[in-house]
N, C-alpha and C positions, 0 to 999 in steps of 0.2 A: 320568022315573019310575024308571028303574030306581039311577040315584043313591039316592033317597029309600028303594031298599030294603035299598042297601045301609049304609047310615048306618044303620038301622034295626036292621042286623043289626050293625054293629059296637056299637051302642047296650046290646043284647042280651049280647053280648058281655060288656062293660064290667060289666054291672050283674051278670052271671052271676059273674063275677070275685070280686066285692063281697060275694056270696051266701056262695058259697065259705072268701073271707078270714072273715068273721062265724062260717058255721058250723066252722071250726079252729079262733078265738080262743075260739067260745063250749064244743066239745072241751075244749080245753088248761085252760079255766078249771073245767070238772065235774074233770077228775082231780084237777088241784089242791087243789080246795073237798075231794073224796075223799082223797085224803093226807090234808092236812091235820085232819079231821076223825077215821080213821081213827088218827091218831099221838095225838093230845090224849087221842080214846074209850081209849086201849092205856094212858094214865098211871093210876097208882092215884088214889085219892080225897086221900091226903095230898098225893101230887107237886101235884093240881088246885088244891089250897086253897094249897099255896107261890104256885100261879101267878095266885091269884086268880078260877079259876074254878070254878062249879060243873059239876057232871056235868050238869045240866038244860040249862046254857047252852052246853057244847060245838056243839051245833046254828047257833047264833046269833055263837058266835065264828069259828067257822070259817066260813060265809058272810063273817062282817064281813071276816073276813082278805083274800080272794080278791075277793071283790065291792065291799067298800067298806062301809061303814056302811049300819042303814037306814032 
């Protein structure tokens, strides 16, 4: 019995770990997505149209950027 609790506990452990790693990548991924969005919002309207985007769509490119397509 007392095996079983502690397997149970390194189990615990393990998946606590996992929790951790997820919530820092998913951290590091808001600043990013923040940069990023913040630098594009900071261009004027003509830099946006060199770069092909609109001001509406800054939103949607910078998630695409960090996150992937969606």
């Amino acid at each position: 019995m007392a095996y079983a609790s502690h397997t149970a506990t390194e189990t615990t452990l393990i998946k606590g770990q996992g929790f951790v790693e997820r919530l820092v990548k998913a951290f590091a991924d808001y600043r990013e997505y923040s940069r990023t969005y913040n630098e594009l919002n900071s261009l004027s309207d003509r830099e946006l149209q060199d770069l092909g985007i609109s001001r509406v769509s800054i939103r949607d490119v910078a998630y695409g950027a960090v996150y992937g397509e969606k």
